[in-house]
C-alpha positions in Angstrom: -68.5 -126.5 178.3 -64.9 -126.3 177.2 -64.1 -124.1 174.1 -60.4 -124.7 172.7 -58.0 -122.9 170.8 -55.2 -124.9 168.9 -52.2 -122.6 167.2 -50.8 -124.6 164.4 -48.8 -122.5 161.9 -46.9 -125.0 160.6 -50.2 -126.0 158.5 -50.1 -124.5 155.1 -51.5 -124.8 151.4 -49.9 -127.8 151.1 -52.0 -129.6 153.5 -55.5 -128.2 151.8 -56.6 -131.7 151.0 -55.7 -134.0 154.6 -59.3 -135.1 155.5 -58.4 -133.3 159.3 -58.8 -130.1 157.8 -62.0 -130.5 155.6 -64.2 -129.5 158.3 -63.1 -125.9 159.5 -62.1 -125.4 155.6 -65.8 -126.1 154.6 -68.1 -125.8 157.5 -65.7 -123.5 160.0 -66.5 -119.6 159.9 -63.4 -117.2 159.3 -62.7 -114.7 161.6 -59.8 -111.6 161.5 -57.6 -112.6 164.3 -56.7 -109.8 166.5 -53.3 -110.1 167.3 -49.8 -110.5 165.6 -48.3 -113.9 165.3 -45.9 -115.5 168.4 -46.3 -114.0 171.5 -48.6 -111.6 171.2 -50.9 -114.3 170.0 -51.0 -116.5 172.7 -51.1 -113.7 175.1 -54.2 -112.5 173.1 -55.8 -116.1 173.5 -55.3 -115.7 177.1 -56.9 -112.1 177.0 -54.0 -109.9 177.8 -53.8 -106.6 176.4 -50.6 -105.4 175.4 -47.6 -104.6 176.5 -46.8 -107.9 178.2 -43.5 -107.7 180.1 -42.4 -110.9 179.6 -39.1 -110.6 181.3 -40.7 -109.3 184.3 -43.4 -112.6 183.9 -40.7 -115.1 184.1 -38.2 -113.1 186.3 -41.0 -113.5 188.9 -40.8 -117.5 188.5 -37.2 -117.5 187.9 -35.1 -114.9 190.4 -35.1 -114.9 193.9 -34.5 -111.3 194.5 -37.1 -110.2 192.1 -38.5 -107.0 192.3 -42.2 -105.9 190.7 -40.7 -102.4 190.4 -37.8 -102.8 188.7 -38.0 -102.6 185.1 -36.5 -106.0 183.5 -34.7 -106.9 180.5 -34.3 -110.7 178.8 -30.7 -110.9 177.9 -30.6 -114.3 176.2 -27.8 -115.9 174.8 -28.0 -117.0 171.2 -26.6 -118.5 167.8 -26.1 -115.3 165.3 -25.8 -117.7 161.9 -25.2 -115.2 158.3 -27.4 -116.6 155.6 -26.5 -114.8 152.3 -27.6 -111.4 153.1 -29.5 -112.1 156.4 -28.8 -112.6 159.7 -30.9 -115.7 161.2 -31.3 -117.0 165.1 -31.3 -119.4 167.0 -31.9 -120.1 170.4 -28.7 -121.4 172.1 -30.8 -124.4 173.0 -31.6 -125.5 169.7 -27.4 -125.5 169.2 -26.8 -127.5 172.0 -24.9 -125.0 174.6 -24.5 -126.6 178.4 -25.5 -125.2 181.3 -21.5 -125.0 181.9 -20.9 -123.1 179.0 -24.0 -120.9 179.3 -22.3 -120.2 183.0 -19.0 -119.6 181.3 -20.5 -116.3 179.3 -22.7 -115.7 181.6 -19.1 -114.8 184.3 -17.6 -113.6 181.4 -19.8 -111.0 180.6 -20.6 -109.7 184.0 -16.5 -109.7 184.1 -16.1 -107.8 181.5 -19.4 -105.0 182.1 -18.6 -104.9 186.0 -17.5 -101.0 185.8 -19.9 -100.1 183.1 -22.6 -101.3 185.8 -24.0 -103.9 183.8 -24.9 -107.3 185.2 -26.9 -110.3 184.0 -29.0 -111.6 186.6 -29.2 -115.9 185.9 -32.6 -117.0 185.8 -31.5 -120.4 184.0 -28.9 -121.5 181.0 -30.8 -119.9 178.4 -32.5 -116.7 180.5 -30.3 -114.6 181.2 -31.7 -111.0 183.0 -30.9 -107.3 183.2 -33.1 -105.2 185.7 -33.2 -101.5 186.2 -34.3 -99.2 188.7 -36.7 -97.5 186.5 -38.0 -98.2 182.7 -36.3 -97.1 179.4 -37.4 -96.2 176.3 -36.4 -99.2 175.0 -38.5 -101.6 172.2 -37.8 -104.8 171.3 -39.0 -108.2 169.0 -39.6 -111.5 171.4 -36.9 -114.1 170.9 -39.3 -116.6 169.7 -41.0 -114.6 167.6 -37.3 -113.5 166.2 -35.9 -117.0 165.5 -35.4 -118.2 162.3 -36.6 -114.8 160.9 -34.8 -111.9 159.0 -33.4 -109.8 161.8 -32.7 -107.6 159.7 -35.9 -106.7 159.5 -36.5 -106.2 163.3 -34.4 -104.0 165.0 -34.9 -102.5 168.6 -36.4 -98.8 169.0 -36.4 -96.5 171.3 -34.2 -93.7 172.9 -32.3 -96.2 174.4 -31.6 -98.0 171.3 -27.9 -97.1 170.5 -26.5 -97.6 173.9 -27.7 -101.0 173.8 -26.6 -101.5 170.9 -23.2 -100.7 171.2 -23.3 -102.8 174.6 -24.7 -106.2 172.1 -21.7 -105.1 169.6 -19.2 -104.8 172.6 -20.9 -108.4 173.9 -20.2 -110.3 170.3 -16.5 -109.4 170.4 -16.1 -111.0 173.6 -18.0 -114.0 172.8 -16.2 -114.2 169.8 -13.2 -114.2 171.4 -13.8 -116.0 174.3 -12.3 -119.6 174.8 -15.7 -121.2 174.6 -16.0 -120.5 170.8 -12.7 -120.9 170.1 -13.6 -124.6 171.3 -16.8 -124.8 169.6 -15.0 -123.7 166.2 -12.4 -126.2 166.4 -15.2 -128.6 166.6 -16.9 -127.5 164.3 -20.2 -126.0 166.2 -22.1 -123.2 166.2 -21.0 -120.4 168.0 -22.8 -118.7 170.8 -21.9 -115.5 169.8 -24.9 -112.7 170.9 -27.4 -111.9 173.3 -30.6 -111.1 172.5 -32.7 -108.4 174.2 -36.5 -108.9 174.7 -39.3 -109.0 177.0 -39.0 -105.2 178.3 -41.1 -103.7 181.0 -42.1 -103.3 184.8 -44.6 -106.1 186.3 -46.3 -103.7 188.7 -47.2 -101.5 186.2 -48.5 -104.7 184.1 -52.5 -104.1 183.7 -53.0 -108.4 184.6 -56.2 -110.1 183.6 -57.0 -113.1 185.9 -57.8 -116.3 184.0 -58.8 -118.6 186.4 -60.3 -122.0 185.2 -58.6 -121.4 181.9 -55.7 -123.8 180.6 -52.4 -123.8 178.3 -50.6 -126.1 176.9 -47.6 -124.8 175.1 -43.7 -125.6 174.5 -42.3 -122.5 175.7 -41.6 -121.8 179.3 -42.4 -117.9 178.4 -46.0 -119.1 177.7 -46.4 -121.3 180.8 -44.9 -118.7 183.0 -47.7 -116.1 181.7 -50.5 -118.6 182.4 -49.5 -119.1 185.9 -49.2 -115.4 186.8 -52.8 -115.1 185.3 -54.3 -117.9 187.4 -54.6 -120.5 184.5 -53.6 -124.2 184.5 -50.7 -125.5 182.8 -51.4 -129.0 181.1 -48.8 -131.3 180.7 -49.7 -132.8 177.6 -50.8 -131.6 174.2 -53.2 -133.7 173.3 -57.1 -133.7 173.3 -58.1 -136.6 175.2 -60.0 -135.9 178.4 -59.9 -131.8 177.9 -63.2 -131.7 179.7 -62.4 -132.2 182.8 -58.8 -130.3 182.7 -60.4 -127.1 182.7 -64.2 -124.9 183.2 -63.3 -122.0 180.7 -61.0 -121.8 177.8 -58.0 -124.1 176.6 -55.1 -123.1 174.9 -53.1 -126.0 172.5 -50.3 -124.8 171.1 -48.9 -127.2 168.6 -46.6 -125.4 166.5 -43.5 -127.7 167.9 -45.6 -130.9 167.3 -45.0 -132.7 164.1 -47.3 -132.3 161.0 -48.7 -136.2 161.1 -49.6 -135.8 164.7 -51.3 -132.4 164.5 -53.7 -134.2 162.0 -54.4 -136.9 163.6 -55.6 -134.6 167.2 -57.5 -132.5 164.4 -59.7 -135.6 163.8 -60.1 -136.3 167.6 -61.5 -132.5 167.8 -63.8 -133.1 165.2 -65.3 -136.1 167.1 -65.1 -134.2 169.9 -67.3 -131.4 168.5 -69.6 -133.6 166.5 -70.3 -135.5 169.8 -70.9 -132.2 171.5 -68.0 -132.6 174.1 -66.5 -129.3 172.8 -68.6 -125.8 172.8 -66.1 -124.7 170.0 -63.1 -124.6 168.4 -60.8 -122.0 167.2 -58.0 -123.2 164.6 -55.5 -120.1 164.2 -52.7 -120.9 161.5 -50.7 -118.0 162.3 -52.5 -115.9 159.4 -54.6 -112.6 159.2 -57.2 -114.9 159.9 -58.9 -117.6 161.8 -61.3 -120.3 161.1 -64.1 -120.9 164.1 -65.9 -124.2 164.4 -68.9 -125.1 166.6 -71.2 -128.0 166.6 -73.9 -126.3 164.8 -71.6 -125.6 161.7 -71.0 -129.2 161.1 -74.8 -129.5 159.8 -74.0 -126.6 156.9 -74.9 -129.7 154.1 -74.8 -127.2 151.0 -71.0 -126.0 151.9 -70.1 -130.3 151.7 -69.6 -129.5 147.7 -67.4 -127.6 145.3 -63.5 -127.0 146.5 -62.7 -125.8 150.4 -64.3 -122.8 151.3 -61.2 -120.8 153.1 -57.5 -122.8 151.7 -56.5 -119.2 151.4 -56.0 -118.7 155.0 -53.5 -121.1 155.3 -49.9 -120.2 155.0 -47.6 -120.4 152.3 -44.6 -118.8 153.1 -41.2 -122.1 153.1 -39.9 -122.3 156.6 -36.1 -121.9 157.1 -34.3 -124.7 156.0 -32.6 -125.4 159.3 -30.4 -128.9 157.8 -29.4 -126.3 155.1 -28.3 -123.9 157.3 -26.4 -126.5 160.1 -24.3 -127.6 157.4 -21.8 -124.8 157.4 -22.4 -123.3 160.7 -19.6 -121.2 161.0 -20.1 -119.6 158.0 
């Protein structure tokens, strides 16, 4: 029978009361989870131990001179946007860069680094690829665990740390200068005005843990990529209708692009699932220190039906970044 896994950090305190929660709040059985949040999450929930190269995951999908011994790099372009004392990204995507202007960095770039050595490798508008012949000390924060977040607050280690450093600084002044910006300025757009580095390693020397019969759902290509070089299924839809028969082993939801209303309303179709016995289990993982683990069984715990919800706590209550705020003066 089909146990499931939904990742839903955009439910916090607020939401303590929506019927959908009462039953892993009350009856549900709380767990440490075992893995930071993002990527190292879902990779978790699909049983891979870290490191994960993710560039060397989706460089396998996405370039067709890929080698498994080269050591890759992501080299993504992004939207660098100052917020008082902060520096917060976004993904060029979310600011609405073309595949023609991504290709106009992307030759500008390789233009300008062509005697330094340094090319980007295109895997699509917003992958971009470095690859080496052998690994460097080099360690970085995953661009979607990055975005929106104080990068301040997560710099890149390593030996190899300056060089590439100085490489992103020497990047930004070309961006900034390039007549792309200069464009998007006039009209008053953000600026794609940095790369960001992520994703490091070597896939050959990636220790891979096949996952056939399990399943993901998930809005990022970074996830889907990783379940197909594991062997697992990649659903095409979010929702819980019909899970049975879409996998034999585990399912992954990830719903953390999916709007609060809707996320509800699939949380009460997993309760009917489980009360009917369709589901073996369900794990509900709000991003926390913790996670809240519901089986059939559980939902006969009578004595927990009274008094206030057992586990609120565990939901989040850190304010997301206020993303109309910051649009409003993107240039900044």
């Amino acid at each position: 029978m089909t146990q499931l896994v939904i990742y839903a950090p955009q439910l916090t305190r607020e939401h303590t009361d929506a019927p959908a929660l009462a039953p892993w709040l009350r009856y549900a059985d709380r767990l440490p989870a075992k893995a930071p949040q993002g990527l190292a999450r879902s990779a978790y929930w699909l049983h891979q131990t870290p490191p994960v190269p993710w560039a060397a995951i989706t460089a396998a999908e996405d370039l067709q001179d890929f080698d498994p011994e080269r050591f890759y790099l992501r080299m993504d372009p992004v939207h660098l946007h100052p917020d008082r004392d902060t520096l917060v990204l976004f993904r060029a995507e979310a600011v609405g860069m073309t595949e023609a202007e991504a290709r106009e960095l992307f030759d500008a770039f390789n233009a300008h680094f062509a005697e330094e050595g340094v090319q980007l490798q295109w895997g699509a508008e917003d992958r971009w690829y470095v690859s080496l012949p052998q690994a460097i000390d080099l360690r970085t924060v995953p661009l979607p665990d990055a975005e929106h977040a104080n990068l301040h607050a997560v710099p890149m280690q390593g030996e190899a740390t300056s060089h590439w450093n100085r490489l992103l600084t020497e990047a930004q002044m070309l961006f900034y200068q390039h007549p792309l910006n200069e464009r998007r300025r006039a009209q008053n757009l953000p600026e794609i005005n940095s790369l960001w580095p992520w994703g490091e390693g070597v896939y050959s020397q990636w220790h891979r843990i096949p996952r056939n019969g399990a399943a993901v759902y998930s809005p990022f290509a970074d996830i889907e990529a990783l379940a197909r070089q594991v062997g697992a299924s990649v659903l095409a839809q979010p929702c819980v209708e019909n899970l049975g028969v879409a996998s034999s082993g585990n399912i992954l939801l990830d719903w953390q692009a999916q709007p609060l209303d809707w996320v509800l309303t699939q949380l009460e179709a997993v309760s009917q699932q489980l009360k009917q016995r369709r589901l073996s289990g369900c794990v509900l993982d709000v991003g926390g220190e913790s996670v809240l683990s519901l089986k059939p069984a559980m939902l006969r715990r009578f004595w927990r039906c009274w008094g206030a919800p057992r586990y609120r706590n565990i939901l989040n209550s850190q304010e997301a970044v206020d993303l109309e705020r910051l649009a409003e003066s993107p240039g900044d």
